[in-house]
VOGU-3710 file (C-alpha; in Angstrom, 3 decimals, decimal comma):
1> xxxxxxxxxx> 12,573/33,811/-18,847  9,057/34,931/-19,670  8,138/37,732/-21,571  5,093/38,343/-23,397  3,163/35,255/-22,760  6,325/33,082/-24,541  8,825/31,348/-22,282  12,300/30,876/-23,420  15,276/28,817/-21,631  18,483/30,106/-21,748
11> xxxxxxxxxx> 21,737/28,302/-21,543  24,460/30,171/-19,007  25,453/32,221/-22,115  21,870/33,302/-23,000  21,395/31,507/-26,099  17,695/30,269/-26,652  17,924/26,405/-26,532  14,237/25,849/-26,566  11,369/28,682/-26,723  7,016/28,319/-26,200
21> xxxxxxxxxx> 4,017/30,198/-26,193  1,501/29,878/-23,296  -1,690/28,139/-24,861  -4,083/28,137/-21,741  -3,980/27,901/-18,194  -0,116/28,109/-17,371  0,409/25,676/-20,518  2,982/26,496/-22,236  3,740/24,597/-26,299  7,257/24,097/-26,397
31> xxxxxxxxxx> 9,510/23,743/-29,269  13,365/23,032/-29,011  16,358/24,510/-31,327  18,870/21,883/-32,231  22,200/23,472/-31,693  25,787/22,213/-33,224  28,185/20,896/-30,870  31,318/22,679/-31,293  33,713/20,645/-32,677  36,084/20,411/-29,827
41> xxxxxxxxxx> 33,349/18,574/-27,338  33,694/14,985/-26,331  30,410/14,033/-25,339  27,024/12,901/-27,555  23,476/12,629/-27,251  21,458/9,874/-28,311  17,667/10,054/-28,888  15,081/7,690/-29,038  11,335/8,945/-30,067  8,211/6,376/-29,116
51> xxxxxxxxxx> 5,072/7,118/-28,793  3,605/6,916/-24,995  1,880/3,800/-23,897  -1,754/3,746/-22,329  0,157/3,190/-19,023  2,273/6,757/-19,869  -0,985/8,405/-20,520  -2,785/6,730/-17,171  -0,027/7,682/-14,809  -0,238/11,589/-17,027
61> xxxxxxxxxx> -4,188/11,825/-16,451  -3,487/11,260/-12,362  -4,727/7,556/-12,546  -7,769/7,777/-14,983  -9,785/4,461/-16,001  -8,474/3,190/-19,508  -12,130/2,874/-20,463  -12,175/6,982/-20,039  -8,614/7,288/-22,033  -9,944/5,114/-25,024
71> xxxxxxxxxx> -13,231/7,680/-24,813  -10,605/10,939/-24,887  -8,224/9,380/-27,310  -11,465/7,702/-29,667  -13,409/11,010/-29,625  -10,390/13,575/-30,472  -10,913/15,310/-27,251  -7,346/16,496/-26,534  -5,268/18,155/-28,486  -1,676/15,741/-28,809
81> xxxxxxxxxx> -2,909/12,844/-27,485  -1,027/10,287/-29,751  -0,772/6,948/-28,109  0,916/4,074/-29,242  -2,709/1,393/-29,451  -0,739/-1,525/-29,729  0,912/-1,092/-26,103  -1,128/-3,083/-23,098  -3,560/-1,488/-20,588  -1,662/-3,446/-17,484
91> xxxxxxxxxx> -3,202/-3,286/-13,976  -2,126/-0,824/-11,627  -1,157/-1,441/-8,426  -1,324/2,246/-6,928  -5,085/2,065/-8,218  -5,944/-1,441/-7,054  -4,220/-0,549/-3,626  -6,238/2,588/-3,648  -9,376/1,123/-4,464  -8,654/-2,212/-1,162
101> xxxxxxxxxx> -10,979/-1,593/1,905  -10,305/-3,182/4,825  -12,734/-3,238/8,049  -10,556/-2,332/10,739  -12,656/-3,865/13,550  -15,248/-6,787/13,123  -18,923/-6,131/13,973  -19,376/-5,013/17,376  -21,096/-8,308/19,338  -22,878/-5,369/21,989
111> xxxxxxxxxx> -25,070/-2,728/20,838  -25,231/0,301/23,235  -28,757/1,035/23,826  -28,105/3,926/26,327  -26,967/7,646/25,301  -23,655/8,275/26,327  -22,955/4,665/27,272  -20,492/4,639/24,622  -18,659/7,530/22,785  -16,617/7,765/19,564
121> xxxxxxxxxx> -13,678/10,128/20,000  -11,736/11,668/17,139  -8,713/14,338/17,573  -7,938/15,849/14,153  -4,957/18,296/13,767  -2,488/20,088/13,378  -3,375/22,017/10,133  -0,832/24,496/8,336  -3,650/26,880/8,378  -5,559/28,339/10,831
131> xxxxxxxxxx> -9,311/26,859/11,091  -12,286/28,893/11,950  -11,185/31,520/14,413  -7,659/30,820/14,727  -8,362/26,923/15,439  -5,580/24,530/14,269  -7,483/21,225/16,077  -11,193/19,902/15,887  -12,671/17,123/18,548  -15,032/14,802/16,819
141> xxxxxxxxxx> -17,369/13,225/18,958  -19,927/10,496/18,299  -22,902/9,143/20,398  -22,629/5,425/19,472  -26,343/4,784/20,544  -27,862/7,805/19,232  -25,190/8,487/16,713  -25,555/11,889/17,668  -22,558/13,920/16,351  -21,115/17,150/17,249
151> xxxxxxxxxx> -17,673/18,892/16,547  -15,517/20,959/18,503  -12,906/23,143/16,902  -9,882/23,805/19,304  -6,913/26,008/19,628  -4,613/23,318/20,956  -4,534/19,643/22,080  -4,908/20,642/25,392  -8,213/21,595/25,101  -9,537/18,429/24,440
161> x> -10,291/17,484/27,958
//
């Protein structure tokens, strides 16, 4: 429930179990009430504090180099951002795979000399949205010995012909 800039959740019987106050830009600082259990309940929690790793905080910062973490977490430039230094900075694979290029095709043995001898053809679509003017496709097309290029935005597949 929000009211008032402060968001509180609510257990099925409306008691506050943790309540915040909205910092900046849908942020919200939460802190949590530590309730009793009644005495008549048969289950426990356990919990175990650490502090995050410079992995945790790389995965949190949507992949960012551990050379620009050490700069954020050196120069105090966010607020909370505890990290524990003794942790490693491993490699990580959804970065290295993001960063592999591979040529699809080797070079081409034949250069076209002529316009229009060869063309590069590119469909791209369906989009959610509506393009310009109602358009859900465009046609990319690509002059390989001029390398003239020139787009075509289309209502449907059909129209690629």
């Amino acid at each position: 429930m929000i009211k008032h800039r402060k968001l509180s959740l609510l257990t099925k019987d409306d008691i506050p179990v943790a309540c915040s106050t909205r910092l900046s830009n849908r942020l919200y600082q939460m802190s949590f009430v530590l309730a009793h259990a009644p005495h008549d309940t048969d289950f426990a929690f356990h919990i175990v504090t650490r502090l995050p790793s410079w992995a945790d905080w790389h995965r949190c910062f949507g992949h960012v180099s551990y050379s620009g973490l050490q700069h954020l977490h050196d120069k105090l430039l966010v607020d909370g951002f505890v990290v524990d230094l003794s942790t490693e900075k491993p490699d990580c694979v959804a970065c290295t795979e993001a960063k592999m290029t591979v040529t699809p095709y080797g070079p081409s043995a034949k250069r076209y000399t002529k316009v229009r001898e060869l063309m590069h053809v590119d469909l791209w679509g369906k989009y959610d949205k509506a393009l310009i003017h109602g358009n859900y496709y465009y046609l990319l097309l690509v002059d390989d010995a001029s390398q003239y290029t020139t787009v075509v935005f289309l209502k449907g597949k059909n129209q690629a012909a």
